[in-house]
C-alpha positions in Angstrom: 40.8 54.5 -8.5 40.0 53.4 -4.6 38.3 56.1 -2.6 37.8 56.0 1.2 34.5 54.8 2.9 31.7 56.9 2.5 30.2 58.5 5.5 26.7 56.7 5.3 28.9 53.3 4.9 30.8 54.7 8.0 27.6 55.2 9.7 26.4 51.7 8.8 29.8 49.9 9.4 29.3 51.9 13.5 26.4 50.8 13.9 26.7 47.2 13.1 29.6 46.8 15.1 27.7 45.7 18.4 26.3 42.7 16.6 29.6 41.7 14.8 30.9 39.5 17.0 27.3 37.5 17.4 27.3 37.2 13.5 30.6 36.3 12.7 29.7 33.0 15.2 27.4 32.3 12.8 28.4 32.9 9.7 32.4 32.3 10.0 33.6 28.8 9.7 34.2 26.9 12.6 37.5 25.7 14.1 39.1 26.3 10.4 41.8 27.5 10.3 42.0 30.8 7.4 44.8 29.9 5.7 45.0 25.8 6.0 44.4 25.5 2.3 45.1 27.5 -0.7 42.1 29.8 -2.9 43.8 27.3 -5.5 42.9 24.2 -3.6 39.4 25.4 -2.6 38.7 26.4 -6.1 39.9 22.8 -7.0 37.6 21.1 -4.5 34.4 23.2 -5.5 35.1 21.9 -8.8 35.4 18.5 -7.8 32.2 18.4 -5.7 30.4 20.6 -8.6 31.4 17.5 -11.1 29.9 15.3 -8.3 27.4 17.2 -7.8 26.1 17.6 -11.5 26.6 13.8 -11.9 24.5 12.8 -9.0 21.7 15.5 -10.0 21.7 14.2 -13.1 20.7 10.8 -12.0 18.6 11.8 -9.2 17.0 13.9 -12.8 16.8 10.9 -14.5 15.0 8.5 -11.4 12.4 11.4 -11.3 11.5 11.3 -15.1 11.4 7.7 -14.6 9.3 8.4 -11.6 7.1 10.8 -13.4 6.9 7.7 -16.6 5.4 5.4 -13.3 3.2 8.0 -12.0 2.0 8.7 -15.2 0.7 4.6 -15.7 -0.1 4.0 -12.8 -2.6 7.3 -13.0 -3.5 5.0 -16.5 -4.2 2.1 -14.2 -6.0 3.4 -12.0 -8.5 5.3 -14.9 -8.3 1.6 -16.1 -9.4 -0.4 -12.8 -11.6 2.8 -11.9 -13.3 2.0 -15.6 -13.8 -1.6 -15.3 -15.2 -1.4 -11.6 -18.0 1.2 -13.0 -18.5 -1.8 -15.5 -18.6 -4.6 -13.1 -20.4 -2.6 -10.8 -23.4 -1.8 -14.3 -22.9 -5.5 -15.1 -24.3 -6.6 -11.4 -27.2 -4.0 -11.8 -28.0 -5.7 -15.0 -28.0 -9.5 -13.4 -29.8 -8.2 -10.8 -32.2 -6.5 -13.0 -32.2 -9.8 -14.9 -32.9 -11.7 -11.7 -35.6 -10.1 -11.0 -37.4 -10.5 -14.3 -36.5 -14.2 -14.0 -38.8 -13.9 -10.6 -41.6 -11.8 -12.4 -41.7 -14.3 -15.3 -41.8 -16.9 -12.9 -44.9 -15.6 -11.0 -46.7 -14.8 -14.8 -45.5 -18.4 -15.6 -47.3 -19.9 -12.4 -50.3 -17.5 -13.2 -50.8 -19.0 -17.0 -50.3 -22.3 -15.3 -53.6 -21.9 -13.1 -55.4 -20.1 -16.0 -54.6 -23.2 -17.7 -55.7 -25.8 -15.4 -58.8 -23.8 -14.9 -59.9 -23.9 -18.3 -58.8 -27.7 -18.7 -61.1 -28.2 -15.6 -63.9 -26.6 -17.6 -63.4 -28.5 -20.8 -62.9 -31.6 -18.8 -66.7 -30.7 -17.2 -68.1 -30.2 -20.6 -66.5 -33.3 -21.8 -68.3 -35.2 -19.1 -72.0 -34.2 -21.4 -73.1 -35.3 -24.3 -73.2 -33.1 -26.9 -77.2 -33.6 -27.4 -77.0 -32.7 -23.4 -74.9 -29.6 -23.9 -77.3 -28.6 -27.1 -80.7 -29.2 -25.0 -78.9 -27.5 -22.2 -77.8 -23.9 -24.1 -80.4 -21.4 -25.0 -79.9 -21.7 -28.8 -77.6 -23.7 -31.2 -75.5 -20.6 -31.5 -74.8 -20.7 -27.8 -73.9 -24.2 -28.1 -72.0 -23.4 -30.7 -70.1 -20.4 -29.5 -69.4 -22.0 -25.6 -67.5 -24.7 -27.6 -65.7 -22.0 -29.4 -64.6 -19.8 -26.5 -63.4 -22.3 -24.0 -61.4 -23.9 -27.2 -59.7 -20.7 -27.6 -59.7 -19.7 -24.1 -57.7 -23.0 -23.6 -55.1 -22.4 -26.9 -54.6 -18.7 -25.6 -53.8 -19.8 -22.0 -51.1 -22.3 -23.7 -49.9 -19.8 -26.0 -49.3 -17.4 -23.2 -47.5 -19.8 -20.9 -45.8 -20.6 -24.3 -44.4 -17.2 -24.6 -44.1 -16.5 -20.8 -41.8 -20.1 -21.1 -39.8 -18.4 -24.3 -39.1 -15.1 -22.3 -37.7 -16.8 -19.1 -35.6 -19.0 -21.4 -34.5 -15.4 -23.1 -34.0 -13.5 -19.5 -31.8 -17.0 -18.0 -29.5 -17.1 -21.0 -28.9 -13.0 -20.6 -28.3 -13.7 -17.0 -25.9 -16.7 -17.5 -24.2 -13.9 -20.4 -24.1 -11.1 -17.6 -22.5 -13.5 -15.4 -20.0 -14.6 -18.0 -18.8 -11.4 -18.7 -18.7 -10.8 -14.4 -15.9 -12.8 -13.9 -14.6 -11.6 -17.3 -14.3 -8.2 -16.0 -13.2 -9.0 -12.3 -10.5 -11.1 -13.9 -9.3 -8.2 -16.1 -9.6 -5.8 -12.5 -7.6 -8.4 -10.8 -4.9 -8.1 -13.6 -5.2 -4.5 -13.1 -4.9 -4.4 -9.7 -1.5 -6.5 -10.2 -0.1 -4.6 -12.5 -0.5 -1.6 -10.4 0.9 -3.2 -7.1 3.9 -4.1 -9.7 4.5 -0.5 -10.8 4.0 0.7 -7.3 6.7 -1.2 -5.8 9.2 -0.4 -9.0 8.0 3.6 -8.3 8.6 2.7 -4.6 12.0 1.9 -5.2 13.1 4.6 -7.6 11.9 7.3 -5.3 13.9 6.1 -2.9 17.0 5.9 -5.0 16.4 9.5 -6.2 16.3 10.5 -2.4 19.4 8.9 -1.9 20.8 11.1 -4.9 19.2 13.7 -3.9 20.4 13.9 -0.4 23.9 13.1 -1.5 23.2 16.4 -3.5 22.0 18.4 -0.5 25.5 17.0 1.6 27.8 18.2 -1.5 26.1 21.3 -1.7 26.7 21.5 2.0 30.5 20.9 1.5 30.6 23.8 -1.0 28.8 26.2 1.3 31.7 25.1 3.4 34.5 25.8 1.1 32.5 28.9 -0.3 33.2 30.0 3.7 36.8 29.0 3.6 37.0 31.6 0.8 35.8 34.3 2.8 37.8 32.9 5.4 41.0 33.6 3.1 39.6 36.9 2.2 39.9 38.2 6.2 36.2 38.8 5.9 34.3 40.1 8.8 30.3 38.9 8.4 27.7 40.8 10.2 23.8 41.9 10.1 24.5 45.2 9.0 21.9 47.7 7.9 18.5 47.0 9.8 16.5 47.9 6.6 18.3 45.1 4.5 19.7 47.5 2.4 16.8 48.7 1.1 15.7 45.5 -0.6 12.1 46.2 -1.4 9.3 44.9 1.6 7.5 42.6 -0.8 10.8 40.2 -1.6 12.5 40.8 1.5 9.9 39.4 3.6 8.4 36.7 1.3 9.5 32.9 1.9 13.0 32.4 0.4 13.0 31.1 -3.3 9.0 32.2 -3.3 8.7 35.1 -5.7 10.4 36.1 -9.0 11.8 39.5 -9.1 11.6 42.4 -11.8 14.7 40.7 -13.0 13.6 36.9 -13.1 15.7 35.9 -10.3 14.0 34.4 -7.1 13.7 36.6 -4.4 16.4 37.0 -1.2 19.1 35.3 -3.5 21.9 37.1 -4.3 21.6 38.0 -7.5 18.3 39.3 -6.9 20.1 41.6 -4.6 22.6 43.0 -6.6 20.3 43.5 -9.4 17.9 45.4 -7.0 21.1 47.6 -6.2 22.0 48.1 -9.9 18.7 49.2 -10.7 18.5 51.1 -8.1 21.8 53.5 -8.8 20.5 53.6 -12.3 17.3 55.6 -11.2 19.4 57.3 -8.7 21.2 58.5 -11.5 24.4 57.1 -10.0 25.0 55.3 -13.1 24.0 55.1 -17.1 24.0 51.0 -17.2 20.7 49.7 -16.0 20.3 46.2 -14.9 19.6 44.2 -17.9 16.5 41.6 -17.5 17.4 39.4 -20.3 20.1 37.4 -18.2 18.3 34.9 -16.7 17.4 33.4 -19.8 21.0 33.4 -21.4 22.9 30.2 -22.2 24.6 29.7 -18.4 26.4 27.0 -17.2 23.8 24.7 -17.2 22.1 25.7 -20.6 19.8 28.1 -22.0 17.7 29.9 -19.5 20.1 29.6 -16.5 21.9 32.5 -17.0 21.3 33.8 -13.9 23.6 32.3 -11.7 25.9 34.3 -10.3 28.4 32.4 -12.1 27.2 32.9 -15.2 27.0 36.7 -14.4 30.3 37.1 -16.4 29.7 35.4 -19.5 26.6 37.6 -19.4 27.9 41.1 -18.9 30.8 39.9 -21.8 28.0 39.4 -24.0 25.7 42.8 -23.0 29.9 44.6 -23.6 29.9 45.6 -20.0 33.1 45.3 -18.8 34.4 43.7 -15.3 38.6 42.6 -14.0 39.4 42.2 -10.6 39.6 45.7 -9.7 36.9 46.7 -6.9 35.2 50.2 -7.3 32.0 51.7 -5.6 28.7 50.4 -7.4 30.0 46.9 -8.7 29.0 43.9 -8.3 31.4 41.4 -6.8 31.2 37.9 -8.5 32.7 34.6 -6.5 32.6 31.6 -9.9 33.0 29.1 -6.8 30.1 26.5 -6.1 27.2 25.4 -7.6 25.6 28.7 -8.4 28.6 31.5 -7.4 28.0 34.3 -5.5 27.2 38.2 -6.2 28.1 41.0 -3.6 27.2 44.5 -4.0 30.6 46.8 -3.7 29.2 49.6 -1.0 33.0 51.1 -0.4 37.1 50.4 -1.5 39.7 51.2 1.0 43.0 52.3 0.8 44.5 49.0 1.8 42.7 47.1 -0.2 39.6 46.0 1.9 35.9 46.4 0.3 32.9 46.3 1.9 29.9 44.7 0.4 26.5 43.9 1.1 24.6 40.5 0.5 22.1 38.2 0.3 22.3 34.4 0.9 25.6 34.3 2.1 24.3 31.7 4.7 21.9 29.8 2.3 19.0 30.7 4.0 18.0 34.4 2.2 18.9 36.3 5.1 20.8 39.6 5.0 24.1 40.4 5.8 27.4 43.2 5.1 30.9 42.3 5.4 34.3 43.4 4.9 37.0 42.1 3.6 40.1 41.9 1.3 39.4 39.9 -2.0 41.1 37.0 -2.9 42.3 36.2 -6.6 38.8 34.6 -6.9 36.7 37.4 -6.8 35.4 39.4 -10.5 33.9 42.3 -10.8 31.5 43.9 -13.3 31.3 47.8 -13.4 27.3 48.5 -14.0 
């Protein structure tokens, strides 16, 4: 059953007239003319450009997981070259460590060597007497005895520690000459590091910038659907303007977040418009306006893309069929209009159903940007609606 405009949408539709004109310029096509192609055509063309679209996401998809692969080794890399530097960087510590033991071995080396020509010098001065000229010359036989004694083993301990001094810096020079060794071992195995890495760079290089390339082909055929998405309200006669001030009473907290920043009650991103209409739904349903909440299982139905995107609009059908709530392409107060076109569709809010036909609805996103906005208009043979 159609009923006339309510009085609040009356007052709404009044008072948005002044800025009609300034948003129609903005959100109306330009120089196109309503009727130049069929809802047909258009419907044929967004499904073109969604097959294009899919395909070229899919391989910009598949440049970033091969992306993410030569992020992920060259992260490897870097732990690798970031390891063997610490070790080349221990490695000089050690031969400098090493060096200077050679130095202080050297110095203990030259130190025995004078202790030793000292004591040779005083054997070779005892060697000059006689021994009955050393005997008559000691206080007793005993200190004859035990002079011989000590500067015989003064001399054979001076020898053995030069000995040993000699065996260390033989030991510290071969550690060195190891140290070294394993130097240019390491800075060899960093210098095939660092190749490697330039290598993946340049191949990561290369695929980011051939999954920009897909990706902006994305962004342009996206553009062309908002375009044909346009064309459709084109066909539909719709006048697009602000509207209500208060954004229909979309709550403060998503309505003035960034776009696309926030996940609503509902799982869908705030100031899209299915995060609208589910806002609106929920909201009669408290009202009391209607017995059919909004469900908050959709989003993570089987949709168009797979499981867990089942909240695009376009999906919005196959979801209410499987919850038994039933839509057709009747408009009545309270539903929520459904436009399958595009990449992700488009949900209205029904505020009102005239007489001749004409609805008028409330939106978000219409513009891709998350702004705001009411129109009217007289649905095409594209349009679905599901009665919450």
């Amino acid at each position: 059953m159609k009923v006339r405009k309510s009085s609040i949408t009356r007052s709404i539709l009044f008072s948005s007239l002044a800025v009609l004109f300034v948003f129609s310029a903005t959100f109306m096509p330009k120089n196109q003319p309503a009727f130049a192609e069929t809802t047909t055509e258009l419907r044929a063309q967004a499904a073109s450009l969604q097959s294009q679209i899919n395909d070229n996401a899919a391989k910009a998809k598949a440049l970033a997981a091969e992306a993410d692969s030569l992020k992920r080794k060259i992260a490897e890399y870097d732990i690798q070259i970031s390891g063997v530097s610490i070790q080349i960087e221990l490695t000089g510590v050690k031969i400098a460590e090493l060096e200077e033991s050679l130095k202080q071995a050297q110095i203990e080396l030259d130190r025995q060597k004078v202790l030793l020509k000292t004591a040779f010098r005083a054997l070779y001065k005892k060697g000059d007497a006689s021994s009955f000229e050393l005997l008559v010359g000691s206080a007793s036989f005993s200190q004859f005895i035990n002079e011989q004694d000590y500067l015989e083993r003064l001399k054979e301990g001076i020898q053995n520690s030069a000995n040993k001094v000699i065996e260390l810096k033989l030991q510290i020079k071969a550690q060195k000459e190891e140290q070294e060794k394993l130097l240019v071992e390491q800075e060899d195995q960093k210098n095939a590091l660092d190749a490697s890495r330039a290598d993946r760079q340049e191949v990561l290089n290369y695929t980011k910038g051939q999954e920009n390339n897909y990706r902006q082909l994305v962004s342009s055929l996206r553009q062309q659907q908002i375009d044909i998405n346009h064309k459709i309200f084109a066909q539909s006669n719709a006048q697009i303007f602000a509207g209500d001030p208060n954004k229909g009473g979309y709550p403060t907290y998503l309505a003035n977040a960034a776009h696309d920043s926030l996940i609503d009650p509902w799982g869908m991103y705030n100031r899209e418009c299915v995060s609208y209409a589910a806002w609106r739904v929920h909201s009669k349903f408290v009202l009391g306006q209607s017995s059919r909440d909004m469900p908050t299982n959709w989003p993570w139905y089987y949709g168009s893309y797979g499981k867990g995107y089942g909240g695009n609009a376009r999906d919005w059908l196959g979801d209410a069929q499987v919850d038994g709530i039933p839509y057709d392409q009747s408009p009545r107060p309270g539903d929520i209009g459904i436009l399958k076109s595009g990449e992700y569709g488009h949900a209205v809010y029904v505020e009102d159903v005239y007489d001749d036909g004409r609805i008028y609805i409330s939106q978000y996103n219409y513009d891709w940007n998350g702004h705001y906005s009411e129109a009217i208009m007289t649905p095409s043979s594209s349009w679905y609606f599901i009665h919450f």
